[in-house]
C-alpha positions as CSV (number, residue, x, y, z in Angstrom):
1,X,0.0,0.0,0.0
2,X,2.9,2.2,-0.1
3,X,3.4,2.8,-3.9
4,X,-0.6,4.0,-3.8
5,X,0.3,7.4,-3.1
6,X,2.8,7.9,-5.5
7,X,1.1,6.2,-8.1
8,X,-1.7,8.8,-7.9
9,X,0.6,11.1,-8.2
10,X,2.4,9.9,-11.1
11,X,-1.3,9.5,-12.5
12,X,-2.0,13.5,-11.9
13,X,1.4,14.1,-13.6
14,X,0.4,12.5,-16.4
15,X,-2.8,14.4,-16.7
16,X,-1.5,17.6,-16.2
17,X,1.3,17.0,-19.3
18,X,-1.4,15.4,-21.7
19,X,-4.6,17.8,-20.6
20,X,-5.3,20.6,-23.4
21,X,-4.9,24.3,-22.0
22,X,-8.3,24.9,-21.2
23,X,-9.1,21.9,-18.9
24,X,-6.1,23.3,-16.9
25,X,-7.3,26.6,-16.9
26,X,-10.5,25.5,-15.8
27,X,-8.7,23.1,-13.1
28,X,-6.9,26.5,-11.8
29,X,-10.1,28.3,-11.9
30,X,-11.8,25.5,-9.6
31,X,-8.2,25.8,-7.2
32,X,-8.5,29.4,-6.9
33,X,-12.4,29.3,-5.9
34,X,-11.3,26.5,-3.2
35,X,-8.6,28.8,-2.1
36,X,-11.2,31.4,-1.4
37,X,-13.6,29.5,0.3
38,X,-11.1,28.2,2.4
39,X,-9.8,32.0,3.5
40,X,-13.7,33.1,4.0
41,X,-14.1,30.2,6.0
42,X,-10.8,31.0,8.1
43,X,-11.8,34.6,8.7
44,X,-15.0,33.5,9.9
45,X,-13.8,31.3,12.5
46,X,-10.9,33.9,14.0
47,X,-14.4,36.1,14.2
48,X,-15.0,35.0,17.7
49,X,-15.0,36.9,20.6
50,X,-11.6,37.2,22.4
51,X,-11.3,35.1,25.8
52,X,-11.5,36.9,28.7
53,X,-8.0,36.5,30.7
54,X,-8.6,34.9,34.3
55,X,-7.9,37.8,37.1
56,X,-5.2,37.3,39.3
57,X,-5.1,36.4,42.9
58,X,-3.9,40.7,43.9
59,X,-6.9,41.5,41.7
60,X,-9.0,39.5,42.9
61,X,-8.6,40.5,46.8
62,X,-9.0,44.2,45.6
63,X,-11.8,43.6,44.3
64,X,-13.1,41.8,47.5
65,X,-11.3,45.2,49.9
66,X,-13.1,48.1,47.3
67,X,-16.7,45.7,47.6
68,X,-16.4,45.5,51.2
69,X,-15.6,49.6,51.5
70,X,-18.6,50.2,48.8
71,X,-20.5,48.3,51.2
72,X,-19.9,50.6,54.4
73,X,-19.9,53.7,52.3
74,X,-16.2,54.6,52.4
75,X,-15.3,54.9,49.1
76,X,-11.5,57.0,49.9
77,X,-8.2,54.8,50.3
């Protein structure tokens, strides 16, 4: 099962030498409107929304000090 692959290659080689010009320029038409769909389909999946970065343990406790001073009413430091 090892040959397979280059076989099919050797097989597209082939092609590609004995095909007329326009079959390959309709094969490189059909390559470039993959190409796009590809790209459109990449952009659309970088699209989401960042991730939002986990807070830290010395943001976390002043959060916890300023909700405790909001709490009594002392907002000054």
């Amino acid at each position: 099962m090892t040959g397979t692959r280059y076989k099919l290659i050797g097989e597209c080689v082939v092609f590609i030498v004995k095909s007329p010009d326009a079959i390959l320029k309709r094969v490189l038409l059909e390559l470039k409107q993959v190409k796009k769909i590809k790209s459109i389909t990449k952009r659309k999946s970088k699209r989401g929304g960042k991730k939002k970065k986990k807070a830290t343990a010395k943001q976390l406790k002043a959060r916890k000090l300023f909700a405790m001073r909001a709490q009594r009413g002392d907002f000054r430091r």
